[in-house]
N, CA, C and O atoms as a DFTB+ gen file, in Angstrom:
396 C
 N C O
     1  1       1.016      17.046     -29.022
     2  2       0.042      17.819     -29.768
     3  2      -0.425      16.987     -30.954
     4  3       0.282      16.405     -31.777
     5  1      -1.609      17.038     -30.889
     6  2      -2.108      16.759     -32.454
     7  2      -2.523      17.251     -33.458
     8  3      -3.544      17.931     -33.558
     9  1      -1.503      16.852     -34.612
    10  2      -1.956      17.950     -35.801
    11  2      -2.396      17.177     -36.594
    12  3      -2.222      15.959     -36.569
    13  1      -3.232      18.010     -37.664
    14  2      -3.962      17.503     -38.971
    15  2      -2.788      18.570     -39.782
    16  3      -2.200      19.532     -39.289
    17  1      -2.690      17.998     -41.245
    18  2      -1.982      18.792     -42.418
    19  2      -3.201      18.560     -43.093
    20  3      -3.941      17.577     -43.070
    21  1      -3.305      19.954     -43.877
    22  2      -3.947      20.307     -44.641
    23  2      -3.514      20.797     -45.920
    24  3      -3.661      21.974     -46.247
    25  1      -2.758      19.551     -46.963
    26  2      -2.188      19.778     -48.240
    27  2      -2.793      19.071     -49.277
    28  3      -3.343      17.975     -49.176
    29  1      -2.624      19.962     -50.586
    30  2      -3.487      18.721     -51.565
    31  2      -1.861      18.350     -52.358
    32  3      -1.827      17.566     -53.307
    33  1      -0.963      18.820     -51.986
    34  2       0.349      18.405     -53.196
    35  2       0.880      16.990     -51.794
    36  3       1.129      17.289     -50.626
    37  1       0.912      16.101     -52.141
    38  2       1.510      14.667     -51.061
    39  2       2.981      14.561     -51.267
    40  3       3.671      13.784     -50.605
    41  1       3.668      15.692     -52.596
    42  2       5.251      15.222     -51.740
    43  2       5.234      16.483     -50.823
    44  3       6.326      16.337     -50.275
    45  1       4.875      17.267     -50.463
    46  2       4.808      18.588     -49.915
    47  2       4.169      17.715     -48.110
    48  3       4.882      17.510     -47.127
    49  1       2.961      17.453     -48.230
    50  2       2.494      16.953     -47.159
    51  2       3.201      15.618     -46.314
    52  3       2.988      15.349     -45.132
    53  1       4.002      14.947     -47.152
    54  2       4.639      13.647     -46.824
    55  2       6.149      14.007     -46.338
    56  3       6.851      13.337     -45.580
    57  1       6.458      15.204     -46.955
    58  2       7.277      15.795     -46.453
    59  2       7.385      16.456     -44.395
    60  3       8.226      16.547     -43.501
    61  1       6.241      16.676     -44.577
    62  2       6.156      17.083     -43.218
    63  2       5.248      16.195     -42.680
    64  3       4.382      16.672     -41.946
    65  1       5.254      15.342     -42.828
    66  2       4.552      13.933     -41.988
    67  2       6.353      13.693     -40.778
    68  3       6.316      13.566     -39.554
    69  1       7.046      13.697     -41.231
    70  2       8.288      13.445     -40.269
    71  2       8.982      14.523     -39.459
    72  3       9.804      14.381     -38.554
    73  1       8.406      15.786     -40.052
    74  2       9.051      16.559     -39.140
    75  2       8.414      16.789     -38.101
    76  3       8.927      17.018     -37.005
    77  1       6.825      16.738     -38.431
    78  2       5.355      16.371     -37.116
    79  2       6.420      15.463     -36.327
    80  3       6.965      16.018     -35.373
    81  1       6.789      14.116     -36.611
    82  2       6.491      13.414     -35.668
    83  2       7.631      13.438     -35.266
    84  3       7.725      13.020     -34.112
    85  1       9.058      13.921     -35.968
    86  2      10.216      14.583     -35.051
    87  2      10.239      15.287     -33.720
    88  3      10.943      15.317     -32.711
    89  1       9.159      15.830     -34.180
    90  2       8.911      17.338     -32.956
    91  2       8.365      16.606     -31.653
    92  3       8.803      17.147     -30.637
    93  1       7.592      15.604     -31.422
    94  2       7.256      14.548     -30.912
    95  2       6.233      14.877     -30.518
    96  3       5.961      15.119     -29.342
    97  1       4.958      14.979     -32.168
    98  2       3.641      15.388     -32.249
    99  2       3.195      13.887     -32.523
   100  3       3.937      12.904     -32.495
   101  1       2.110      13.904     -32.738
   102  2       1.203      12.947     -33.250
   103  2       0.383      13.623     -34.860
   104  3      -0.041      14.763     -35.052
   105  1       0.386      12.798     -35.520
   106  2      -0.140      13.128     -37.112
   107  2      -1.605      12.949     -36.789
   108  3      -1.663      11.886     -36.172
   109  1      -2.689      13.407     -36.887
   110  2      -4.005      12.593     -36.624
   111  2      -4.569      12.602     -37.984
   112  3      -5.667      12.083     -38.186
   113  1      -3.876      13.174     -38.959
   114  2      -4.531      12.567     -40.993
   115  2      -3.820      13.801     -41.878
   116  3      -3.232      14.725     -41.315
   117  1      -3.921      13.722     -43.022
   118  2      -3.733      14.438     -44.517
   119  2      -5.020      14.338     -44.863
   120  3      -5.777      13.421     -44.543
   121  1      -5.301      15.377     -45.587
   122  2      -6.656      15.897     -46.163
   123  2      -6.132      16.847     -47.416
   124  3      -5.183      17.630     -47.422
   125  1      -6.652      16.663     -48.006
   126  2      -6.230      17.143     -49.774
   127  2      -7.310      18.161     -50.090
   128  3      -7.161      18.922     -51.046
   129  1      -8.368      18.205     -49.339
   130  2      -9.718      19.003     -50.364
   131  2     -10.058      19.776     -48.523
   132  3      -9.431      19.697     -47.467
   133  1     -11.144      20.363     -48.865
   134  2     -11.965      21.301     -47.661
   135  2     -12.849      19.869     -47.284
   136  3     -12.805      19.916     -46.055
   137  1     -13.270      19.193     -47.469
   138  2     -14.881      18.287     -47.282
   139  2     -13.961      17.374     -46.150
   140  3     -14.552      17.195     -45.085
   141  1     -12.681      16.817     -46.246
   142  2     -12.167      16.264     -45.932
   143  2     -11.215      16.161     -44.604
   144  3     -10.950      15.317     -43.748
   145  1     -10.758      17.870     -45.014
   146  2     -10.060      18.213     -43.387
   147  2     -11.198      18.715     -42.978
   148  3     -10.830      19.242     -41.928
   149  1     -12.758      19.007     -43.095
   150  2     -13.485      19.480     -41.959
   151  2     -14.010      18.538     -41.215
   152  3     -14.151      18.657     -39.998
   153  1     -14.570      16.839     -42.326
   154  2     -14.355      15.957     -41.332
   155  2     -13.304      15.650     -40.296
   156  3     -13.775      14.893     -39.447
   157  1     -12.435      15.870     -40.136
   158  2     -11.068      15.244     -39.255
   159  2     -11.738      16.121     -38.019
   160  3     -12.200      15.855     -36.910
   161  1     -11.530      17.354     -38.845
   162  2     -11.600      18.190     -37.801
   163  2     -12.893      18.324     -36.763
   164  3     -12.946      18.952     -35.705
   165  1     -14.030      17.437     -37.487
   166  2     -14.701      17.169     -36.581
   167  2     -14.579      15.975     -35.720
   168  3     -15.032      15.937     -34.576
   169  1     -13.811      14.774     -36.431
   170  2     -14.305      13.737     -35.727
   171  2     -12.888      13.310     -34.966
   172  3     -13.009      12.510     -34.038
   173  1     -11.529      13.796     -35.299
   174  2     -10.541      14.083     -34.225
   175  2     -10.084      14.977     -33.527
   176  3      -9.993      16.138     -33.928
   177  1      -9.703      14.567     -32.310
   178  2      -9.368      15.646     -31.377
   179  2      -7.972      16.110     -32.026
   180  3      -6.924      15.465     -31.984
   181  1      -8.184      17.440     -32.672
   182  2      -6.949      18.225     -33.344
   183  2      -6.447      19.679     -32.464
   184  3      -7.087      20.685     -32.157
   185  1      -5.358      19.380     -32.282
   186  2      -4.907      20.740     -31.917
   187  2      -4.020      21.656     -32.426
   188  3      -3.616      22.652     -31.825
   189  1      -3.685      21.279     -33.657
   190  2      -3.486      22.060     -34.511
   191  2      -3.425      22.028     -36.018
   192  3      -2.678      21.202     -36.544
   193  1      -4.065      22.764     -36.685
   194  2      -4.045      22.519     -38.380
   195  2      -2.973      23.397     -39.120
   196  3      -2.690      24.525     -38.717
   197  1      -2.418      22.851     -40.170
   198  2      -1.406      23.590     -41.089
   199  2      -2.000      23.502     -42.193
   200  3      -1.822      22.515     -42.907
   201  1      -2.570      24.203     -42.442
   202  2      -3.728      24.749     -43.633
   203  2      -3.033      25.429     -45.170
   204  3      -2.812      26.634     -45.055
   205  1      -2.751      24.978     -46.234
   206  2      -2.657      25.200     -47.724
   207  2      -3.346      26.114     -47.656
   208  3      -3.963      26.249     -46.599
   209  1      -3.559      27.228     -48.849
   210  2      -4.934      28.041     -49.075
   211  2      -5.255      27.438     -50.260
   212  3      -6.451      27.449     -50.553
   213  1      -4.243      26.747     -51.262
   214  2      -5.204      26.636     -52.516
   215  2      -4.829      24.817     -52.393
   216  3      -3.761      24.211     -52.482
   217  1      -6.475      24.273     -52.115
   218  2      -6.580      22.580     -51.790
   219  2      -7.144      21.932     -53.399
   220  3      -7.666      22.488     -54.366
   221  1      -6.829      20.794     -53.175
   222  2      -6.925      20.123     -54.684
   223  2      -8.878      20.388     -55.119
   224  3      -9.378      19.785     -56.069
   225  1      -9.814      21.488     -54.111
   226  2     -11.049      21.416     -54.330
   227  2     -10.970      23.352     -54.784
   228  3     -12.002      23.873     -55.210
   229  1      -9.599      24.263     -54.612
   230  2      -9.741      25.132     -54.824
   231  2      -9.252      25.638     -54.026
   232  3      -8.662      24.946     -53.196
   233  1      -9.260      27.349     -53.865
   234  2      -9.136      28.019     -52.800
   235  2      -9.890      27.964     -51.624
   236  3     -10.518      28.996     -51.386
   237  1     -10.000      27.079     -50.849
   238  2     -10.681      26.859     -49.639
   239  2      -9.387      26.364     -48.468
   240  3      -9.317      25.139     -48.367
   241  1      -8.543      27.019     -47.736
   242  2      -8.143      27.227     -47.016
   243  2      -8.547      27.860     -46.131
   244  3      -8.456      27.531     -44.948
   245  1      -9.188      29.125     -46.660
   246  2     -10.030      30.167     -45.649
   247  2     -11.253      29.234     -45.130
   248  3     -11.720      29.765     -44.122
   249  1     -11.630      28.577     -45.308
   250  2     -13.116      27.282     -45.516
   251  2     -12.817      26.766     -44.200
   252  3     -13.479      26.960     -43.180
   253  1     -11.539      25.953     -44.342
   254  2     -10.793      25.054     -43.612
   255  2     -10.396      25.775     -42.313
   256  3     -10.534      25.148     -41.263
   257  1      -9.909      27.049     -42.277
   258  2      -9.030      27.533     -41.533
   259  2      -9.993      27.767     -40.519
   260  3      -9.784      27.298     -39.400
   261  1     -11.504      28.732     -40.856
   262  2     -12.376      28.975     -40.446
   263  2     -13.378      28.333     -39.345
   264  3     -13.975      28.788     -38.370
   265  1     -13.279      27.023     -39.979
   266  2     -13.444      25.661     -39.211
   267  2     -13.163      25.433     -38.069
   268  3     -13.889      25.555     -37.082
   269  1     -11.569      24.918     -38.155
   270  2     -10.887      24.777     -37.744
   271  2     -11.194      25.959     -36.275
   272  3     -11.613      25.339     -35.297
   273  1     -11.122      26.664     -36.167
   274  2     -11.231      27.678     -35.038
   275  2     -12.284      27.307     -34.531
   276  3     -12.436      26.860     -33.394
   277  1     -13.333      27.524     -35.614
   278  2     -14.623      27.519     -34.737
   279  2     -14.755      25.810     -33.714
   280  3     -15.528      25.613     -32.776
   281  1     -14.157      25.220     -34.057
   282  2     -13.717      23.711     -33.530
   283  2     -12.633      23.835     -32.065
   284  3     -12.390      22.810     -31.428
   285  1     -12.016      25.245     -31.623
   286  2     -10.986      25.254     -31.126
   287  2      -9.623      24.866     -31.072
   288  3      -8.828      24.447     -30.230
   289  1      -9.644      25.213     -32.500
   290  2      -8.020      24.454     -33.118
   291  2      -7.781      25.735     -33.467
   292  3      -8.496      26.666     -33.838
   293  1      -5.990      25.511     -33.164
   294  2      -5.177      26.293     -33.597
   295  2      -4.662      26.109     -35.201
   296  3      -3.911      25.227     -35.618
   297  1      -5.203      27.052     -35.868
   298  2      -4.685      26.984     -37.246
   299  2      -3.833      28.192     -38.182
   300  3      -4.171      29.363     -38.359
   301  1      -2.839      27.605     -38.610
   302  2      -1.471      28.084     -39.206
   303  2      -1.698      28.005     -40.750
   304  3      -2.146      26.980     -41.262
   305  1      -1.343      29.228     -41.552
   306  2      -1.332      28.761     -43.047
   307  2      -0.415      28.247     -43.468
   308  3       0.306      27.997     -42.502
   309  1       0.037      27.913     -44.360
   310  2       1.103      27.349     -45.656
   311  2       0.404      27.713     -46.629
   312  3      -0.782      27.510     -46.888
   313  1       1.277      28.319     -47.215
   314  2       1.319      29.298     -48.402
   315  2       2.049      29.798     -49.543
   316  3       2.456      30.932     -49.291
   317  1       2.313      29.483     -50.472
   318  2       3.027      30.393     -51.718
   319  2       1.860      31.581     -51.878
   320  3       2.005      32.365     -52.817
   321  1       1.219      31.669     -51.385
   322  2       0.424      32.975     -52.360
   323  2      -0.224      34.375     -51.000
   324  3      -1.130      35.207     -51.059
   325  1       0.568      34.101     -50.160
   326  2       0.311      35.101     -48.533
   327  2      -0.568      36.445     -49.082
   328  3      -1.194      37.135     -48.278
   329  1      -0.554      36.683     -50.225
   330  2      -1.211      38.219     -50.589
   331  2      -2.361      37.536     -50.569
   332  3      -3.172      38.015     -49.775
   333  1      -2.824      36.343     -51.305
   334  2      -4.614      36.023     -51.187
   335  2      -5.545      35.666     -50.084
   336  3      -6.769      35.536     -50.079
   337  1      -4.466      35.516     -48.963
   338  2      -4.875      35.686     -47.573
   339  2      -5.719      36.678     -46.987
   340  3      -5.150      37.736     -46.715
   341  1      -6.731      36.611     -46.770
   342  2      -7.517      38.093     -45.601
   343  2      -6.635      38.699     -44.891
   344  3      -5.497      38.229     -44.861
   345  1      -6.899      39.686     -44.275
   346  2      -6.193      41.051     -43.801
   347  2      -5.930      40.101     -42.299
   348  3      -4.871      40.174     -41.677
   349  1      -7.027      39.274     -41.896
   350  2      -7.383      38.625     -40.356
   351  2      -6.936      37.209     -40.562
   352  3      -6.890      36.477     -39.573
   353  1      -6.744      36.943     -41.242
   354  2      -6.038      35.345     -41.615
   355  2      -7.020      34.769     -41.085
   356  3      -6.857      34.007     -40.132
   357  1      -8.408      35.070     -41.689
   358  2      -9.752      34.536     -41.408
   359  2      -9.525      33.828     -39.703
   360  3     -10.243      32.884     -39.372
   361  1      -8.731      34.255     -38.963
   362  2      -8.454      34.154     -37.740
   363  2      -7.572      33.486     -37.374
   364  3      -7.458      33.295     -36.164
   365  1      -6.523      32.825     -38.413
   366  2      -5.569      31.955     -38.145
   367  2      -4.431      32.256     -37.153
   368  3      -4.480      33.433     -36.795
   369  1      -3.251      31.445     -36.502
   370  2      -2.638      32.185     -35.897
   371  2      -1.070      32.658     -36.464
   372  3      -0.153      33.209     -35.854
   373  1      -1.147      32.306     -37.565
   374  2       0.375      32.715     -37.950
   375  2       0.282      32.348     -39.780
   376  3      -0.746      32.238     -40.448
   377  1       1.670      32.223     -40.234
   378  2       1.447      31.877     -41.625
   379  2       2.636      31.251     -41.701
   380  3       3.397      31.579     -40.791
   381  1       3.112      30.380     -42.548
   382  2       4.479      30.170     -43.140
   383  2       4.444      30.219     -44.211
   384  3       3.373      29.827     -44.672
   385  1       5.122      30.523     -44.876
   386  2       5.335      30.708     -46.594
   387  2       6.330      30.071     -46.863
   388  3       7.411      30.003     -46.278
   389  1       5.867      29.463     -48.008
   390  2       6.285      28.377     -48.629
   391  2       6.783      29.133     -50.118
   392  3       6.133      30.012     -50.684
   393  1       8.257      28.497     -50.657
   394  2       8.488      29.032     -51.323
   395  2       7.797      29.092     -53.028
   396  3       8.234      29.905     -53.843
């Protein structure tokens, strides 16, 4: 599988750069802002995103996440803040919360 992470904190994202590739995924990039994972997400074949809600450009997770679908990617939040999430997880398929 190929995932994109979608974090703007890099010990947080670098952190799970190894457990991706434990699982015996492929990393296809880190993206810190929305402008950035929507390029990936256009120009690599991603099959799955782990989406932040609040990116070093703001709350644009929902931005990202949104994307991301409409692209046919499966996208997951990461989260400390699960209440600022939509009721529909702007269509995401799950959440993890982060402490």
């Amino acid at each position: 599988m190929r995932v994109l992470i979608v974090e703007d904190d890099m010990v947080i994202a670098g952190g799970m750069v190894p457990i991706v590739a434990e699982a015996g995924h492929e990393l296809v990039g880190l993206a810190a802002d929305r402008d950035t994972a929507i390029a990936l997400l256009d120009a690599a074949n991603v099959h799955l995103a782990l989406i932040d809600l609040r990116l070093e450009d703001g709350w644009t997770g929902v931005d990202v996440a949104r994307a991301a679908i409409s692209n046919g990617v499966t996208a997951v939040f990461m989260t400390a803040n699960p209440r600022l999430l939509p009721e529909d997880l702007a269509g995401a398929s799950g959440l993890i919360e982060k402490p």
